[in-house]
N, C-alpha and C positions, 0 to 999 in steps of 0.2 A: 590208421592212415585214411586220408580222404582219395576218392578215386581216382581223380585226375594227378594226385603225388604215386598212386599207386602204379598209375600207368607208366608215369615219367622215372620213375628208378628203379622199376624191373627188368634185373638184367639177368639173359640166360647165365646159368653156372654150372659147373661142371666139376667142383670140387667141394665134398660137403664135409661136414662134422660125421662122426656117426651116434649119431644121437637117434632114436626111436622115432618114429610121428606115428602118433595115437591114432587107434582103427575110428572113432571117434569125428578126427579131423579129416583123415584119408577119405573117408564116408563123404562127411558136408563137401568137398572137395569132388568127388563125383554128384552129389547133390545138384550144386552149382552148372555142373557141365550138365545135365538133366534139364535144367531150365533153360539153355542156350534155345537161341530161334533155330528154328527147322522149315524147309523148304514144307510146303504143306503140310505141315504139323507131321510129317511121315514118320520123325523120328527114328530111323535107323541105327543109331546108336547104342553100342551098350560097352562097360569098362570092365577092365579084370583088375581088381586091385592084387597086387603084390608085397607082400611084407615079410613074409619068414624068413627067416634066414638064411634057411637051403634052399632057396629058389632067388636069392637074389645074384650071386654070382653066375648059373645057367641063366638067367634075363642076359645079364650085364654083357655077357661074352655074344648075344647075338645083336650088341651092338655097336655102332660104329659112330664115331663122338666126332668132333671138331678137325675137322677138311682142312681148313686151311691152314692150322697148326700140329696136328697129329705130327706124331704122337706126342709133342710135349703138352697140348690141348687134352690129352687125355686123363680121368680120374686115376690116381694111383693107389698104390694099397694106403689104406687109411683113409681113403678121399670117395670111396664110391657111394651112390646112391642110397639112402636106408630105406626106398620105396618107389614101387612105380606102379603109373595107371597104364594097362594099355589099351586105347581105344578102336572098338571093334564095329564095323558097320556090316549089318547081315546082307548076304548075299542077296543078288535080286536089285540091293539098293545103291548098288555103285554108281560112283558116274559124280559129276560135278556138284549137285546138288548135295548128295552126300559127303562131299567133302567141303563144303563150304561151313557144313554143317559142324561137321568134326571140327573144322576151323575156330566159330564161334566157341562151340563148348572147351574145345580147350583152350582158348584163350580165357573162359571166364574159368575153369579151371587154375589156369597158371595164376591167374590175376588175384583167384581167391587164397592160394597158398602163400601168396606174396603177401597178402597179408597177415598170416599166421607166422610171417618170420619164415619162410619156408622157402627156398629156393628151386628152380626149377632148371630143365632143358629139355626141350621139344626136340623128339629125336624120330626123324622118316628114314634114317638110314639102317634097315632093321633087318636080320635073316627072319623074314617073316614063317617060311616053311619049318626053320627050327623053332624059332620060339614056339609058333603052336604046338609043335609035340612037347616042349617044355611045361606048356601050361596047360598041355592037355585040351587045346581050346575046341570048342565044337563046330564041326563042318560047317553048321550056320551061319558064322562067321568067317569075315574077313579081318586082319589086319591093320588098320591106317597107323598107326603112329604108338611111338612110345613116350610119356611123359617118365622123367626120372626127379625124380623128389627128395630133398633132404636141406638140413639146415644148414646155410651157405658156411662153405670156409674161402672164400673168394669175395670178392670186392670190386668187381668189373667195373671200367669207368666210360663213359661215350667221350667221343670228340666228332666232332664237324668238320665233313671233307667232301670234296665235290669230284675228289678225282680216283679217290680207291675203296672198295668197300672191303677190304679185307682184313678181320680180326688179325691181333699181333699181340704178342707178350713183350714186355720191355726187357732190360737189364732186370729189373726189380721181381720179375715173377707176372707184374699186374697187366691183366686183361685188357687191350684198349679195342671199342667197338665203334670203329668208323660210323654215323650217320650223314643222309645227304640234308646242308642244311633246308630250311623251312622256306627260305627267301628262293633258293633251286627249284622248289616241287610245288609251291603254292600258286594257283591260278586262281584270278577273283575277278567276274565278270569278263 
């Protein structure tokens, strides 16, 4: 896919296959977030890949999915995640810069799974204190976010609305993601 297709139909999901994603792919995928811009080059980031299969159900449980639909918004058995990155900023480097930071890399993170066929959801709703004992993470680190990874079993669709931003499931099952149109938010000169 070329970039700017890449950007225009990536949609978060939250219900995957469970199909494997290669340490391989999971790898260039933290690669990717590695080269994102960083507020003077500080680089405060670092990922914990996850992928075994006894650590993906304690991930999962110290998360919290889709607000405005939960729980039907939520992955169900057969539906969860086969991986996640979680992104960590060492202590010391918090603060805005560092999350802007985080920002970018996982955005080119999500952006580069999406094109492996890969589906994503950026998830900041996180029991931060469990999951680090889950993963055992090291005091030098903090927290920011948890990427959940797998090959979509959803088909989310955008529509244009100026008056409600809040995701919805139809009759049908299917995902609709409110955007504000372009002609609302565009200022030119």
């Amino acid at each position: 896919m070329q970039m700017i297709e890449l950007i225009k139909t990536r949609r978060t999901i939250r219900r995957f296959k469970q199909e494997k994603i290669s340490l391989e792919i999971l790898t260039d995928l933290v690669d990717c977030g590695r080269l994102a811009p960083s507020a003077s080059n500080r680089q405060p980031l670092a990922y914990h890949i996850v992928q075994k299969e006894e650590l993906l159900e304690p991930v999962f449980r110290t998360l919290s999915w889709a607000g405005y639909i939960a729980p039907r918004g939520n992955p169900g058995e057969g539906e969860k995640p086969a991986a996640y990155i979680v992104v960590l900023v060492r202590k010391g480097y918090a603060g805005s810069s560092a999350q802007h930071d985080a920002g970018a890399a996982i955005e080119n993170i999500i952006l580069a799974a999406w094109s492996h066929g890969i589906g994503s959801c950026w998830l900041g709703s996180v029991k931060r204190k469990e999951l680090t004992q889950v993963l055992n993470i090291s005091e030098e680190y903090e927290i920011d976010s948890v990427i959940a990874l797998g090959y979509p079993a959803e088909s989310p669709v955008t529509e244009e609305s100026e008056d409600d931003i809040r995701y919805y499931k139809d009759e049908d099952d299917v995902l609709h993601v409110p955007k504000r149109p372009l002609k609302s938010i565009l200022r030119i000169d």
